[in-house]
C-alpha positions as CSV (number, residue, x, y, z in Angstrom):
1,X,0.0,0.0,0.0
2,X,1.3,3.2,-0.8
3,X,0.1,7.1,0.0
4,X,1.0,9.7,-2.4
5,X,-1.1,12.9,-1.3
6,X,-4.8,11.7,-1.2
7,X,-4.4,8.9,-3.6
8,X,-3.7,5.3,-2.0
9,X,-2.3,2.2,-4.6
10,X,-2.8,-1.2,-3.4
11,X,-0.5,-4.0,-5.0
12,X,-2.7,-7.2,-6.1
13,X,-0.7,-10.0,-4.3
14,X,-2.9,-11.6,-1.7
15,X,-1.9,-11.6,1.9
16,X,-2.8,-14.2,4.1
17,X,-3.4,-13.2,7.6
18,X,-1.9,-16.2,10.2
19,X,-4.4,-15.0,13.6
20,X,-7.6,-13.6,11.7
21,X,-9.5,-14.2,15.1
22,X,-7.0,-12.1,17.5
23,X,-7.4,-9.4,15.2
24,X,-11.0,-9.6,14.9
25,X,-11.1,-9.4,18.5
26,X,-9.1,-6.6,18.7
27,X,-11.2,-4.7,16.0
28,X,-14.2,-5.6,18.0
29,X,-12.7,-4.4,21.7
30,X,-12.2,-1.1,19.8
31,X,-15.7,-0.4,18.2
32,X,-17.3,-1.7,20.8
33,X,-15.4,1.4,23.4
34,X,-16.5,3.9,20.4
35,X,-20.2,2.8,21.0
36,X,-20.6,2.2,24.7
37,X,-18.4,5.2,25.8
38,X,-20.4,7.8,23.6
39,X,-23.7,8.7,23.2
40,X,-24.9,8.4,19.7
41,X,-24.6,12.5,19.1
42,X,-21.0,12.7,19.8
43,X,-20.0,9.5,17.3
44,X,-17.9,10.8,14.5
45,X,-20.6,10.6,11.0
């Protein structure tokens, strides 16, 4: 992946992702802070 100004290129080779369900946790742990630490006027739309 690569940034140049406000345009991002992503090569086509496929990744492969060894712990899909430690990261998924982790994604989850963080949305659900967003949601349960905010009311729903002060979440970033």
């Amino acid at each position: 992946m690569q940034l140049e100004g406000n345009k991002v290129t992503i090569d086509s080779m496929e990744y492969f992702i060894d712990n899909a369900a430690k990261i998924l946790g982790i994604l989850h742990y963080m949305v659900n802070e967003i949601f349960t630490n905010k009311s729903i006027n002060e979440l970033p739309l």
